[in-house]
C-alpha positions in Angstrom: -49.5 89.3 -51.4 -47.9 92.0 -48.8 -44.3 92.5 -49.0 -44.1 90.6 -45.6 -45.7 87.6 -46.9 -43.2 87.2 -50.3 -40.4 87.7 -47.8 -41.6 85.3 -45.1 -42.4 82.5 -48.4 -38.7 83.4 -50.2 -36.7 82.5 -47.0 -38.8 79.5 -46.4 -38.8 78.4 -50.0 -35.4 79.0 -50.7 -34.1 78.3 -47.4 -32.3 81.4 -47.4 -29.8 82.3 -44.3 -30.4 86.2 -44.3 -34.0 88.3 -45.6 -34.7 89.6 -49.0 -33.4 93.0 -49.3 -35.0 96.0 -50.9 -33.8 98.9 -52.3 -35.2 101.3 -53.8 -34.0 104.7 -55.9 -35.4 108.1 -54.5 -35.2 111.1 -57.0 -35.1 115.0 -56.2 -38.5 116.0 -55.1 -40.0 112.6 -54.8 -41.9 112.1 -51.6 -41.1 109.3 -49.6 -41.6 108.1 -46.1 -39.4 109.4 -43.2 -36.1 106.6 -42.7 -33.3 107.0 -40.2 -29.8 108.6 -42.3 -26.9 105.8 -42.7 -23.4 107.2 -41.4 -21.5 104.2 -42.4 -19.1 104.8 -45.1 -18.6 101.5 -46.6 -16.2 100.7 -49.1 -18.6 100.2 -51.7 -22.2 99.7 -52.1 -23.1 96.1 -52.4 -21.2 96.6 -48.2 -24.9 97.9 -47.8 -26.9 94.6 -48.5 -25.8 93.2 -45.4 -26.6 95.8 -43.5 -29.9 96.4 -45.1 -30.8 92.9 -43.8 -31.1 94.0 -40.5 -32.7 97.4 -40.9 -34.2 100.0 -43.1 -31.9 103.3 -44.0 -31.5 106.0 -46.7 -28.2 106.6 -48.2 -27.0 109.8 -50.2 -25.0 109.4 -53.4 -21.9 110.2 -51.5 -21.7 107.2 -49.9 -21.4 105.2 -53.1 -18.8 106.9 -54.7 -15.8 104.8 -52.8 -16.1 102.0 -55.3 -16.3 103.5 -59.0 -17.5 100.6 -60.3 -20.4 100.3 -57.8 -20.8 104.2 -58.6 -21.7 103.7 -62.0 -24.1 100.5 -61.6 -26.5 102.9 -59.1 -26.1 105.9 -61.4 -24.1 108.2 -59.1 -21.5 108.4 -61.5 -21.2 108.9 -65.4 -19.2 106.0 -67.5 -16.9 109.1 -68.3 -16.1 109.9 -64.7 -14.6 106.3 -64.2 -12.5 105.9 -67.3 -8.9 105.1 -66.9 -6.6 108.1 -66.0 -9.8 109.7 -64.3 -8.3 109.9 -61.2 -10.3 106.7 -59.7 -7.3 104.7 -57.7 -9.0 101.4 -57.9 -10.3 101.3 -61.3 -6.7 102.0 -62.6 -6.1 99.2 -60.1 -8.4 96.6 -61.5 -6.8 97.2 -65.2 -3.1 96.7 -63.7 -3.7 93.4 -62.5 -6.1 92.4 -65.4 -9.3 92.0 -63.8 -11.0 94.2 -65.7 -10.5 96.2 -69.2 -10.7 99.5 -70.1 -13.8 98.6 -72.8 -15.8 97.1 -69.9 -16.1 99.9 -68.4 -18.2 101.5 -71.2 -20.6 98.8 -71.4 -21.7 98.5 -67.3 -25.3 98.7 -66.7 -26.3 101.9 -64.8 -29.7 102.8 -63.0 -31.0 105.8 -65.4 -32.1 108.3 -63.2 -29.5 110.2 -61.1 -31.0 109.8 -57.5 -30.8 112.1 -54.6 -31.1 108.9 -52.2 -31.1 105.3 -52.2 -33.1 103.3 -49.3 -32.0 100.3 -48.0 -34.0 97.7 -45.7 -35.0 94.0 -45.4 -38.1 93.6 -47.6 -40.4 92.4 -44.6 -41.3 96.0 -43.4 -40.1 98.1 -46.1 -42.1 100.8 -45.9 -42.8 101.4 -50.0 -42.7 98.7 -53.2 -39.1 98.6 -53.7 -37.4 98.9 -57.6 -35.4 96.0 -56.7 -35.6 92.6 -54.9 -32.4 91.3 -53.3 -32.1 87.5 -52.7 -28.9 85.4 -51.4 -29.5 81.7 -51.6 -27.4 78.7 -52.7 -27.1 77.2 -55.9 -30.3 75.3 -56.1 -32.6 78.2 -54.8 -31.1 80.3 -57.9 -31.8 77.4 -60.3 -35.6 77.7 -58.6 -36.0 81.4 -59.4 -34.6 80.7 -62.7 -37.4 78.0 -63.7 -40.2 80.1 -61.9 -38.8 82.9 -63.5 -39.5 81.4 -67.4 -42.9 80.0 -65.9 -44.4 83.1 -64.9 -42.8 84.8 -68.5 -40.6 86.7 -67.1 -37.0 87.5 -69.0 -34.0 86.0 -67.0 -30.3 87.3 -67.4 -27.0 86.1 -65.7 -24.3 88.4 -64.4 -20.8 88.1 -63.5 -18.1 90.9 -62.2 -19.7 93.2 -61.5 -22.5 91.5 -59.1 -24.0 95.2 -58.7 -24.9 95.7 -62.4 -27.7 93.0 -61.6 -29.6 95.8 -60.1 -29.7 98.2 -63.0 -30.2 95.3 -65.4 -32.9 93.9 -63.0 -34.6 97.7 -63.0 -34.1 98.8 -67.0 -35.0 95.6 -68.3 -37.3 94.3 -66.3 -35.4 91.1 -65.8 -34.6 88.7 -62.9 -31.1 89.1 -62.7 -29.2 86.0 -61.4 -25.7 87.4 -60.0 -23.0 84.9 -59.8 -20.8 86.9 -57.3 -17.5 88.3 -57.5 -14.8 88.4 -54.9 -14.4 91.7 -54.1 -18.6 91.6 -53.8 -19.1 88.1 -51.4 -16.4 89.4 -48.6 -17.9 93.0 -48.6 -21.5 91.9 -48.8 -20.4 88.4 -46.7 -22.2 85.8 -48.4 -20.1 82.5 -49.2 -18.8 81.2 -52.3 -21.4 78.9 -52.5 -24.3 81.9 -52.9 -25.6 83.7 -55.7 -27.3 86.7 -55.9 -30.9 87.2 -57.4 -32.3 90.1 -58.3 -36.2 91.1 -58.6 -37.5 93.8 -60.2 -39.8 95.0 -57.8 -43.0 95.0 -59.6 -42.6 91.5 -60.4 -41.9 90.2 -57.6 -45.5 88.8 -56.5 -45.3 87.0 -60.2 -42.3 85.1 -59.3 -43.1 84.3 -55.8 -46.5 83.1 -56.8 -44.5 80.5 -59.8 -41.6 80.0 -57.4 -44.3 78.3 -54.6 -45.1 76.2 -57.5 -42.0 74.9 -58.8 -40.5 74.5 -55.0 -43.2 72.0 -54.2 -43.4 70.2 -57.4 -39.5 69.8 -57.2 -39.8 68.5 -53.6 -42.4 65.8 -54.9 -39.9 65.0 -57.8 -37.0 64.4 -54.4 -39.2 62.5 -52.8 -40.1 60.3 -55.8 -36.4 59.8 -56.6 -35.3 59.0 -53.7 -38.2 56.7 -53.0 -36.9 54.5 -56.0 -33.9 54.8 -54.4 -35.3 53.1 -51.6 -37.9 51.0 -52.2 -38.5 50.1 -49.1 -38.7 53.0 -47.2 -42.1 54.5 -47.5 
């Protein structure tokens, strides 16, 4: 299965409004294929999932660094750069109001490797296997990924606030992630209250599409069967 195939079957079996995104982490040295530069400075990194939807970019660590949180989850920043009284306005911010606490901060997920670039596009024509697997769909389309998930043996975690520490967890551990969305996250990244956020570690992503196809149309039989007692009569 080609990366345009599993994106092509994840919109149409998830009915999903917007293409899986991929991303991938590029270290110093690493060869990888030529992609246009982003010049958008966004106000924090899950800003680039909507844009990677459309098209395929690179982005340097600089461009990650105006949300701290978002810093630490991509591995831009150290834990230690982002503790309170570090200078970072909004984390100081967050504590004030109560959103988050200063011992959260110790314990968020960050990719392990420093990169020199991070490459954004929509998973259809990316041009390399991507580390991770973005995926906006509604409430039932998570609960899918989640039971194809377990079928094809694959470890399943749930994230809250942050919604970007789904994509180190998704990478270190080898997990499908489901992200439940945070505020701050759906208006920059512009998906609704009513969408989650799943992530895919990229090499197993042809494992869960495979088991997702499989629970998708046995779910649809089980509709049909329901509402066919439902309705007797209708056939």
């Amino acid at each position: 299965m080609d990366r345009a195939e599993a994106s092509v079957l994840i919109q149409h079996l998830l009915r999903c409004r917007r293409p899986p995104v991929a991303i991938r982490f590029i270290s110093e040295g690493e060869e990888f294929p030529e992609l246009p530069r982003s010049n958008e400075w966004v106000p924090s990194s899950c800003a680039f999932w909507n844009l990677a939807a459309q098209r395929s970019f690179l982005t340097s660590p600089e461009q990650h660094v105006n949300c701290s949180i978002g810093a630490v989850t991509h591995g831009v920043r150290g834990h230690e750069e982002v503790m309170p009284g570090c200078g970072c306005a909004d984390v100081d911010a967050l504590i004030a109001m109560g959103r988050i606490r200063p011992e959260d901060l110790t314990s968020l997920p960050s990719v392990r490797r420093r990169p020199s670039s991070i490459a954004y596009g929509p998973l259809e024509d990316f041009p390399v296997e991507p580390d991770v697997v973005l995926i906006v769909t509604e409430a039932r389309g998570a609960q899918m990924v989640f039971e194809a998930a377990r079928r094809a043996g694959l470890p399943v975690e749930v994230q809250g606030m942050p919604t970007c520490a789904g994509i180190p967890i998704a990478l270190n551990n080898g997990s499908v992630v489901i992200g439940l969305g945070c505020s701050t996250s759906r208006l920059r990244a512009s998906y609704g209250d009513h969408e989650l956020v799943v992530f895919v570690p990229g090499r197993a992503l042809e494992r869960l599409v495979s088991s997702l196809e499989d629970v998708v149309i046995a779910d649809r039989a089980l509709v049909e069967a329901e509402l066919g007692n439902r309705n007797p009569g209708v056939r």
